[in-house]
N, C-alpha and C positions, 0 to 999 in steps of 0.2 A: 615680785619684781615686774615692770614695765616692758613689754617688746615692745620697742622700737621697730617701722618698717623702712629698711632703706633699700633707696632708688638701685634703677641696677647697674648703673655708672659704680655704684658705693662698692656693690656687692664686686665687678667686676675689680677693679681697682686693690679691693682686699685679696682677690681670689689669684691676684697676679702678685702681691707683694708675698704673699703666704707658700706659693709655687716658686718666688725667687729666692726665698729662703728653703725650701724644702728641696727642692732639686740639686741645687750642689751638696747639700749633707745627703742624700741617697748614693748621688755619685763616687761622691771621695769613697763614700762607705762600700760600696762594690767593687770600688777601682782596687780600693786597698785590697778585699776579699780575695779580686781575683789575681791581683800580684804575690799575695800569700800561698794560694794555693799552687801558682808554677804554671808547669807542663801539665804534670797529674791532677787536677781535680777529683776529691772525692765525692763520696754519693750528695751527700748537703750542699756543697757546693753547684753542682752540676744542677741540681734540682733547684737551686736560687738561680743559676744561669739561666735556665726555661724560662724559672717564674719570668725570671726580668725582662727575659723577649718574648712570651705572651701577652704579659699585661701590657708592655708598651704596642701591642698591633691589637688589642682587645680596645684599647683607650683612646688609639686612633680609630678606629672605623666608629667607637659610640660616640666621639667627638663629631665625626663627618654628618653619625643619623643626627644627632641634636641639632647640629647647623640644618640640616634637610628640613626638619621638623621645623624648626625656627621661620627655612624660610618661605614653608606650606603656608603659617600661620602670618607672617609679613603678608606675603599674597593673598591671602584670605581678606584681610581688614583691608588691606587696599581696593582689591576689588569690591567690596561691599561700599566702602564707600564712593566709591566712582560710583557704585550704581546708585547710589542713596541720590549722588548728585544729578543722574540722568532722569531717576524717576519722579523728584523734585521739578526738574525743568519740562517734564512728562505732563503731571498733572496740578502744575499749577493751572489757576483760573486764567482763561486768556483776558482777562480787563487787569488782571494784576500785571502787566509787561507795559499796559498803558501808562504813559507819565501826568497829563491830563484830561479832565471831562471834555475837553473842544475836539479830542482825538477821539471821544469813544464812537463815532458817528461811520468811520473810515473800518472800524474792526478788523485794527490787522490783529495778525496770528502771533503771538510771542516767539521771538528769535532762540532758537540753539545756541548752549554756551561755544562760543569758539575752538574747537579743540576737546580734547581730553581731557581732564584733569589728571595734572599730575598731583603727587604727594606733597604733601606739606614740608617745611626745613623739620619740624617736632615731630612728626610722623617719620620721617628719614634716618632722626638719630635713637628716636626709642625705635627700631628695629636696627639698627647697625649693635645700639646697645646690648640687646637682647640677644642676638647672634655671637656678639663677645664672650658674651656670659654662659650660652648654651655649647660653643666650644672647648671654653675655658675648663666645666663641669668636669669629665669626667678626668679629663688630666691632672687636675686641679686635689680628686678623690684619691686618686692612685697615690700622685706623687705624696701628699699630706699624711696617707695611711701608709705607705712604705719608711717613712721619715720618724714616725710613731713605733712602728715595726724596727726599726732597724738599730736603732738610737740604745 
C-alpha cells in the first residue's frame, strides 16, 4: 500500500473533524456516567472522574509546550533566514550592485537592503499551520483514545 504525505493544513483539518466527532461522544459518555452515579460515586467512578481532570490539564500544558516548541522552531527558520539575507547582501562582490561598465570607474560600495526582512505570506502560513497542528496534537490523542476507550 502507497503512503501518501499530506500537507499540514490536510492533517490539521482531519485532526479537528476527528475531535469534533470524538468530543461530544466522550462527553455525553461521562455526562451520563456521572448522572448515574448521583451524590455517591463509587470507586470506578471517582477514579474516571480524576482520570478525566488529569488528562484534560496533562493535554493542556503538552498542547502549550508543542505550541512553544513550534514556535522555537518558526523563530529558528526565520532567523536563519534574515541572516542568510544579511550575509548575502555582506558578501556579495561590490561590482555586482553596479548596473553598468560606465559606473565601474566611481566604485561605489553596494547599498544595504532597506529595512529588515520580514517573512514571507508562505513562510507566515506554513508556521500559523504548523502551530495548529502542534496544538491540536495532544488534544486531538486524548480525546480520540478516550472515545476508543469508552465506546
Amino acid at each position: 500500500m502507497r503512503r501518501t504525505r499530506h500537507s499540514t493544513n490536510t492533517r490539521s483539518i482531519k485532526k479537528m473533524a476527528e475531535l469534533a466527532v470524538a468530543a461530544p461522544q466522550v462527553i455525553a459518555t461521562r455526562t451520563a456516567r456521572m448522572m448515574a452515579a448521583g451524590a455517591n460515586p463509587d470507586a470506578v467512578d471517582r477514579a474516571e472522574f480524576l482520570k478525566m481532570w488529569t488528562e484534560k490539564g496533562q493535554a493542556f500544558w503538552e498542547s502549550i509546550f508543542a505550541m512553544g516548541a513550534q514556535m522555537a522552531r518558526a523563530n529558528q527558520e526565520y532567523a536563519s533566514s534574515a541572516a542568510l539575507h544579511w550575509m548575502r547582501a555582506w558578501t556579495a562582490p561590490w561590482w555586482s550592485a553596479l548596473s553598468t561598465p560606465a559606473i565601474l570607474g566611481s566604485l561605489r560600495i553596494p547599498r544595504m537592503p532597506a529595512g529588515f526582512p520580514l517573512p514571507s505570506a508562505a513562510q507566515s502560513q506554513r508556521a500559523a499551520s504548523r502551530l495548529v497542528d502542534a496544538a491540536l496534537g495532544p488534544v486531538h490523542a486524548r480525546a480520540t483514545a478516550n472515545a476508543r476507550r469508552l465506546a
